[in-house]
C-alpha positions as CSV (number, residue, x, y, z in Angstrom):
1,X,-9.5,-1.6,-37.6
2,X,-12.2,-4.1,-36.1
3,X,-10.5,-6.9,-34.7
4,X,-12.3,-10.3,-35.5
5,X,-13.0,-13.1,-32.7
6,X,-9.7,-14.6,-33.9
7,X,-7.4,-12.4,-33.1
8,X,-6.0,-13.0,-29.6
9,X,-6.6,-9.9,-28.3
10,X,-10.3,-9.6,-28.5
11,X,-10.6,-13.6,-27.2
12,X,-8.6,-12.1,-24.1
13,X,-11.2,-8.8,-23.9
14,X,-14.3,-11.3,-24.1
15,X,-12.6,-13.9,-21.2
16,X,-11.6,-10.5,-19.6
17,X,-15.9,-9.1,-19.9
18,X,-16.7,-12.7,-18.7
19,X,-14.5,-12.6,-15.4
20,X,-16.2,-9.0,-14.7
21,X,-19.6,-10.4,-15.4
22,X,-19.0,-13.0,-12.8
23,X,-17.5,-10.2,-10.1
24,X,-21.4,-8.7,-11.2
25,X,-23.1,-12.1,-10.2
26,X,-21.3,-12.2,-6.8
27,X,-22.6,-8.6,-6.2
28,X,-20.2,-6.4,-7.2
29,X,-21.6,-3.0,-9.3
30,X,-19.6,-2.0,-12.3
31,X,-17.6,1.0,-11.9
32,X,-16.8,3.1,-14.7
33,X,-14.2,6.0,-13.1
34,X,-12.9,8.7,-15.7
35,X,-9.8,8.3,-17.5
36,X,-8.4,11.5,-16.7
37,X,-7.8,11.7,-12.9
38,X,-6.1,14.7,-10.9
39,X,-2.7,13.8,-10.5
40,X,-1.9,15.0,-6.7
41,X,-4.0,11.9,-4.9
42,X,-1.5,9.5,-6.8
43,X,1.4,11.3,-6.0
44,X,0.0,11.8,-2.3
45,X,-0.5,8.7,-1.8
46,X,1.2,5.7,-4.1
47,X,4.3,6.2,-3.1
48,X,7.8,6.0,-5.1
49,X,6.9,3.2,-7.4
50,X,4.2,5.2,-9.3
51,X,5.2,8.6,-9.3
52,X,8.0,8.1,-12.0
53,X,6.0,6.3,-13.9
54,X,2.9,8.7,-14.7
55,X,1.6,10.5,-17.6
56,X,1.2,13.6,-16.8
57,X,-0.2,17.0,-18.0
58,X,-2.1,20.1,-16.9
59,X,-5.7,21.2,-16.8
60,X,-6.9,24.9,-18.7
61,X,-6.8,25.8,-15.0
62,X,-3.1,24.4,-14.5
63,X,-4.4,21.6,-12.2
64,X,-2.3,18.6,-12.8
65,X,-4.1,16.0,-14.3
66,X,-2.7,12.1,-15.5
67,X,-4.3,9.6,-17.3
68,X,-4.9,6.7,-14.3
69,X,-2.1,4.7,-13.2
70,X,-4.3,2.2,-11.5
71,X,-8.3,1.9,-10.4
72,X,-8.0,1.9,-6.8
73,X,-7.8,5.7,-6.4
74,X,-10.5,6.8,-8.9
75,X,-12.8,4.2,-7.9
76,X,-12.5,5.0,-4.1
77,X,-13.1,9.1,-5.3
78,X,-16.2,7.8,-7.0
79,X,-17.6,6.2,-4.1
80,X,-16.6,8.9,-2.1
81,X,-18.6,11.0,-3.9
82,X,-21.8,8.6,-4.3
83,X,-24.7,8.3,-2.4
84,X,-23.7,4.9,-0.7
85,X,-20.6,6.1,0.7
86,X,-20.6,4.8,4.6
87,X,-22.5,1.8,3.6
88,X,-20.9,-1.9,2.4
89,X,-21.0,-2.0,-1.3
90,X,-18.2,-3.6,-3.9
91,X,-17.3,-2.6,-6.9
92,X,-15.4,-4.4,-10.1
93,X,-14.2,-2.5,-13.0
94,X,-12.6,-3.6,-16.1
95,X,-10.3,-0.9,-18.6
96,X,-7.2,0.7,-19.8
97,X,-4.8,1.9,-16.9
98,X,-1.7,3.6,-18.2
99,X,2.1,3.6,-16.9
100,X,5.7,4.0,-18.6
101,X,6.9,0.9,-18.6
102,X,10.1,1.3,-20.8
103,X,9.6,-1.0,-23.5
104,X,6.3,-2.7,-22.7
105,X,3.2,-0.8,-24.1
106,X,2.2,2.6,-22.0
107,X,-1.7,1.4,-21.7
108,X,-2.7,-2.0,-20.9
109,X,-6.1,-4.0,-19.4
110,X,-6.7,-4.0,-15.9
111,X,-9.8,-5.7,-13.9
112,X,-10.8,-6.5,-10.5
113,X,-12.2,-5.7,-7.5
114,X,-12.7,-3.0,-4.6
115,X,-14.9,-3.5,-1.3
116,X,-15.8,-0.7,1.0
117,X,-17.3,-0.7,4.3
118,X,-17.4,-3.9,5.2
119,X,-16.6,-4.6,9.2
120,X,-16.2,-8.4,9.2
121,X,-12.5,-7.5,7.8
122,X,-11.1,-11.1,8.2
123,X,-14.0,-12.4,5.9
124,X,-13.3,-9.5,3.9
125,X,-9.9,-10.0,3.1
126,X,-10.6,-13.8,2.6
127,X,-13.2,-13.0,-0.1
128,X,-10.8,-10.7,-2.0
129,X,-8.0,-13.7,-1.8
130,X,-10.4,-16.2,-3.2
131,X,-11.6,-13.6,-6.0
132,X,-8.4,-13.4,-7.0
133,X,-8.1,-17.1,-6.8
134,X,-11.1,-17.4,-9.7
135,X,-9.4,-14.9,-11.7
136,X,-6.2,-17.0,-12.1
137,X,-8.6,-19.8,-12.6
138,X,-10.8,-18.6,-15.2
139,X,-7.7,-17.9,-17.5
140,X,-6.3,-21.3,-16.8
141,X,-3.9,-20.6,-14.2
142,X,-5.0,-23.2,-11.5
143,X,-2.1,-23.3,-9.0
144,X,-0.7,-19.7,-8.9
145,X,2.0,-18.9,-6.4
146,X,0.5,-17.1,-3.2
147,X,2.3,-14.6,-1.9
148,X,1.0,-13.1,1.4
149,X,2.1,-10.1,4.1
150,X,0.8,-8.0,6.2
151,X,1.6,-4.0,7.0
152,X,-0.7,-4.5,9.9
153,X,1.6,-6.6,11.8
154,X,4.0,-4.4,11.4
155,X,2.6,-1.3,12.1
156,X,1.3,-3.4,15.3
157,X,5.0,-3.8,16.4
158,X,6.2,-0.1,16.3
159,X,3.0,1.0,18.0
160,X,4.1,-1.4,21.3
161,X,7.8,-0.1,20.8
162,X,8.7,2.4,23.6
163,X,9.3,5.4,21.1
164,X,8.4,8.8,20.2
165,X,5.3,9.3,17.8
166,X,7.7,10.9,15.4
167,X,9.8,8.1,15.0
168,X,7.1,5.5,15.2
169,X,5.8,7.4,12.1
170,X,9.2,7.1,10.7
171,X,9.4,3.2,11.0
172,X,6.2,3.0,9.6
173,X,6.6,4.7,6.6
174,X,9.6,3.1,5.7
175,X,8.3,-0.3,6.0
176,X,8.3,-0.6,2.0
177,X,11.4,1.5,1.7
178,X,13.8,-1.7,3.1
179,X,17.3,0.4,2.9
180,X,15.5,3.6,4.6
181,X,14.2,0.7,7.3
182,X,17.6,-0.3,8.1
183,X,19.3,3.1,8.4
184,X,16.3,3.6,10.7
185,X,17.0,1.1,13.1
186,X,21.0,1.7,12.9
187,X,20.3,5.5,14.0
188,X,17.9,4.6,16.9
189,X,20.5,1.7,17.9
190,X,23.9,3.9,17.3
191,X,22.1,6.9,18.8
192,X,23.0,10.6,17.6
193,X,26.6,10.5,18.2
194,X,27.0,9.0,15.1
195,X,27.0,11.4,12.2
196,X,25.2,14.7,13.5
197,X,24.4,17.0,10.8
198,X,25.8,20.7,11.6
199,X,22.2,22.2,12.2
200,X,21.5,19.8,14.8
201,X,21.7,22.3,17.4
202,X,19.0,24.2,15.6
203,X,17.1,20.9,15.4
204,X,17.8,20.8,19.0
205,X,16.4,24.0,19.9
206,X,13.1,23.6,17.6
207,X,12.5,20.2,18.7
208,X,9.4,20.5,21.2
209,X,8.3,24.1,19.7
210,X,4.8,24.9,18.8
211,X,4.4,23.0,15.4
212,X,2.9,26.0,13.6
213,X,4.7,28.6,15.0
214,X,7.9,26.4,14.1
215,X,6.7,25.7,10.4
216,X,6.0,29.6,10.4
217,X,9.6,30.4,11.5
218,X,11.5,28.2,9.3
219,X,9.4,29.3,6.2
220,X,10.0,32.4,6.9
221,X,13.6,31.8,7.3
222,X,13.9,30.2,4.0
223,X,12.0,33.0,2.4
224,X,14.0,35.9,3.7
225,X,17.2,33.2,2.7
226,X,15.6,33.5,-1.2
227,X,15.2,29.8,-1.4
228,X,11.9,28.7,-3.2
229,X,12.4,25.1,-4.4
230,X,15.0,22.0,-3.1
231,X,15.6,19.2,-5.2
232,X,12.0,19.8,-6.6
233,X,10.2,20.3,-2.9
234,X,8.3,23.5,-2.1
235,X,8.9,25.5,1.1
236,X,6.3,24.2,2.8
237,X,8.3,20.8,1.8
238,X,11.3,21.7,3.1
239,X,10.0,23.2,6.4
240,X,7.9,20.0,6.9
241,X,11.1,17.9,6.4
242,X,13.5,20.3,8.4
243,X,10.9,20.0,11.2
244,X,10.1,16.1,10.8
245,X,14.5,16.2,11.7
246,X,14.0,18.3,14.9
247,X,11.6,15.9,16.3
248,X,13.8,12.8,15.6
249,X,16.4,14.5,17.1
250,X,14.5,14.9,20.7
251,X,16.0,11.3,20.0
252,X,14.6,7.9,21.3
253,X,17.1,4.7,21.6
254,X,16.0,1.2,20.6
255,X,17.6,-1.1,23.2
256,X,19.9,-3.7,20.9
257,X,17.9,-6.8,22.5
258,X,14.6,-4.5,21.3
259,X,16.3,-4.6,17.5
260,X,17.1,-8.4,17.7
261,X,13.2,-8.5,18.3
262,X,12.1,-6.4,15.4
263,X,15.0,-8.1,13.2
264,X,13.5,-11.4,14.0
265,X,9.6,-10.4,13.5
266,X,10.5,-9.3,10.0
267,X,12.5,-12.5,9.5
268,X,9.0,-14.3,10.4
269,X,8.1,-16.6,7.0
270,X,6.7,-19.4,6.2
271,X,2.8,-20.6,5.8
272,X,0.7,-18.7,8.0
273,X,-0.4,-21.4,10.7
274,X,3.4,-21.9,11.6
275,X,4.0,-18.1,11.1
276,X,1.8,-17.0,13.8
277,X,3.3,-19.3,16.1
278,X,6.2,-17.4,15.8
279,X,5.1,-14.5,15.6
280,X,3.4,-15.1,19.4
281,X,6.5,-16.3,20.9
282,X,8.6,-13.0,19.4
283,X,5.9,-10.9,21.1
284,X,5.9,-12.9,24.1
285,X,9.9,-12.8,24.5
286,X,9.8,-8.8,24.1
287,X,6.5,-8.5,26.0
288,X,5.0,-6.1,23.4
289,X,1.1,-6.2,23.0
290,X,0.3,-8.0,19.8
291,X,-3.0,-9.4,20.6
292,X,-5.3,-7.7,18.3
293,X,-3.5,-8.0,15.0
294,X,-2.5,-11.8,15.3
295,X,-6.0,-12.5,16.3
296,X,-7.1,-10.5,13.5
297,X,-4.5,-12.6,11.0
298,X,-5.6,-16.0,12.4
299,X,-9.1,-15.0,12.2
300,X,-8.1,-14.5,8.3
301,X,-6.4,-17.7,8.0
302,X,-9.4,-19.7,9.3
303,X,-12.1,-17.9,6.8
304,X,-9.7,-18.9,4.3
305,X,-9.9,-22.2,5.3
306,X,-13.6,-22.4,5.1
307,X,-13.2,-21.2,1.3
308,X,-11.3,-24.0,1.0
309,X,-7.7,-22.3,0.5
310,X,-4.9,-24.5,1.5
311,X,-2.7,-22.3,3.7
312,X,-0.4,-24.6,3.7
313,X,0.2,-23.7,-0.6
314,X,0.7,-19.8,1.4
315,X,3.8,-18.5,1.4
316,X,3.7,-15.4,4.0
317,X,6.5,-12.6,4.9
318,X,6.3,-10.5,7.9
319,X,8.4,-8.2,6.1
320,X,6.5,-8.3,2.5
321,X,4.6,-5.1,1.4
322,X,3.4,-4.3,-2.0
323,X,5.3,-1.1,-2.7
324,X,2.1,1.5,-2.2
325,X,2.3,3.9,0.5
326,X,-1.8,3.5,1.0
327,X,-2.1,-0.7,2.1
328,X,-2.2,-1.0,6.2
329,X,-2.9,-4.6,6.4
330,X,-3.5,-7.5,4.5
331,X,-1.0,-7.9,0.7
332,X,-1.0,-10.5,-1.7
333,X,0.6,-11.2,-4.7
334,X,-0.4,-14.4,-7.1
335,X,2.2,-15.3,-9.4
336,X,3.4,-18.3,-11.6
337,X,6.6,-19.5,-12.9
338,X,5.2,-17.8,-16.5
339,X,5.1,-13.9,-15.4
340,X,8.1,-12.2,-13.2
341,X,5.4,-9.7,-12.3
342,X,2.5,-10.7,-10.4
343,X,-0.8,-11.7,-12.3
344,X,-2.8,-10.8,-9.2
345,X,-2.3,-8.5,-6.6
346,X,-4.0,-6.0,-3.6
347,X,-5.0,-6.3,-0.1
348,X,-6.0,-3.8,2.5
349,X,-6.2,0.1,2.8
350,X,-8.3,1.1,5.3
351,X,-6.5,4.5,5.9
352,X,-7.0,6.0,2.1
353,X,-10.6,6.6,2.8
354,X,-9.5,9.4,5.1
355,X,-6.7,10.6,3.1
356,X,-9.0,11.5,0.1
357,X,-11.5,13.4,2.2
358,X,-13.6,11.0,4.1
359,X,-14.3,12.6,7.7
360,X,-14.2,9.6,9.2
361,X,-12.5,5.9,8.5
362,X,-14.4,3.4,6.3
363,X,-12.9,-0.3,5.6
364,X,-11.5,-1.2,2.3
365,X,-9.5,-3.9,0.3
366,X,-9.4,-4.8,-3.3
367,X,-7.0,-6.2,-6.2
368,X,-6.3,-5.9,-9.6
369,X,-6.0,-8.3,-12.6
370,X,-3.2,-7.7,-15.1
371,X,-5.3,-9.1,-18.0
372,X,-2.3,-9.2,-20.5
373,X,-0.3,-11.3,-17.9
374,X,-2.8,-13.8,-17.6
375,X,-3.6,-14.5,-20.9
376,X,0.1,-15.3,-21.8
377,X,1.7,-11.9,-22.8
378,X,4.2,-10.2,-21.5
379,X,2.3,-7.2,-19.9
């Protein structure tokens, strides 16, 4: 049925074509990525919060294929595979993305942005805030919530920590994973004494072994045991994760006076002038090596500034992350007292490039628009 101007949903399409059409002005090209994605870079690489959520199905091949949970991935394989990849260029897009979301509609309207290869990352980031900013403006939202964080900081802080790779790997990974986070630091505080599992004399005696020759062995071992799938996880799966457990157990202690510091770096919040105060004095206490990621947020906080962003009207968390495994530095959320779920929301993922292929890091950040959300409905 042709929907007339009238009907709500086509005034929100045409205010929806507008935004884009602005995003085009500013020098973004219009990307139109395929509806049907493979499935394995979303499951690779968004993490917990997507993967239930998918709609899946198979290929006449048996490839796993979905129908696009989000733009970021398929526009980042797009440019991947253009003829600009390795050079600056910005894309906007504007379609259906589709999720399970219980009782809210399966496909809805998504825009926004996605910038690659741009170096000046603090100007970057600033531009993609302040995009985001005219988004919530041009539906009439002119004082949104902002909601900041960054996974750089973090990541920043576990690098200067005096521990193996395996668990600064660990730490990192579980920065969005809070509960995982905390068992974390209880086992490198309480040491291994506390609850060894019964193999962890084999862990023991793997720990330090050639990594391939040790996947090999406990393949094989699994194999010969008949054992083919755990709890859904391949061999391959499980040998990765039975080996991940050796290495933590060649086990590294965080210092209590060490946890205090990385309890009170997440506890960091506030607007982000006063926030990086802080955040220099906890590095300064625990002489950890913080330098080039706080110069990197204040060098963010003063482009803002010169696109005329309060900071005060920021609300920044050390500890906030936006729930995909892919961001490693700047998040942020907009939000209003309408919507529970953000209206806008992205930041920075300069390690995906990599992940899908790319033989050698490029820069990127970007959000997405939840059109419905905007425009009053409940999306």
């Amino acid at each position: 049925m042709t929907q007339s101007l009238a009907d709500p949903r086509a005034e929100t399409l045409v205010s929806a074509q507008t935004l884009i059409s602005a995003y085009e002005r500013s020098g973004y090209v219009r990307a139109h990525p395929a509806i049907l994605q493979p499935a394995e870079p979303f499951l690779d690489l968004s993490g917990e919060d997507i993967r239930s959520r998918m709609f899946l199905t198979a290929g006449q091949s048996g490839e796993e294929l979905c129908l696009r949970p989000d733009f970021t991935i398929p526009v980042s394989r797009d440019y991947l595979a253009s003829t600009t990849v390795g050079h600056a260029q910005g894309f906007c897009y504007l379609g259906p993305v589709f999720r399970d979301r219980g009782s809210l509609p399966g496909e809805f309207l998504q825009a926004g942005i996605e910038s690659f290869g741009r170096t000046d990352k603090a100007a970057a980031d600033a531009e993609t805030l302040a995009l985001g900013l005219d988004a919530t403006a041009h539906f009439g939202r002119t004082a949104p919530d902002i909601r900041i964080g960054d996974v750089g900081l973090f990541t920043a802080l576990v690098s200067a920590l005096d521990l193996t790779p395996a668990w600064k790997r660990r730490l990192a990974k579980d920065f969005n994973r809070k509960a995982s986070l905390e068992q974390d630091l209880d086992r490198l505080t309480l040491g291994t004494a506390n609850g060894k599992p019964e193999y962890q004399g084999v862990l023991a005696a793997m720990a330090g072994a050639d990594p391939k020759a040790a996947h090999a062995l406990v393949t094989d071992l699994l194999s010969i045991a008949g054992i083919t799938t755990v709890g859904g996880r391949s061999v391959g799966e499980i040998a990765d994760r039975f080996l991940e457990q050796s290495t933590l157990g060649a086990f590294s202690t965080l210092p209590p006076y060490t946890r205090t510091l990385v309890e009170r770096f997440l506890a960091v919040s506030g607007n982000p002038l006063d926030a990086s105060v802080t955040m220099r004095e906890i590095a300064s206490d625990g002489g950890l090596v913080l330098t080039p990621a706080l110069d990197l947020f204040d060098a963010r906080n003063a482009e803002l500034a010169k696109r005329g962003v309060d900071l005060t009207r920021i609300a920044f968390s050390s500890a906030f992350g936006r729930g995909m495994d892919y961001y490693t530095g700047f998040v942020f959320e907009l939000t209003d007292g309408t919507a529970a779920e953000p209206l806008v929301a992205g930041g920075r993922y300069d390690d995906l490039m990599t992940r899908l292929g790319s033989p050698s890091p490029i820069p990127a950040v970007g959000f997405s628009v939840w059109i419905e959300r905007l425009a009053g409905g409940a999306a």
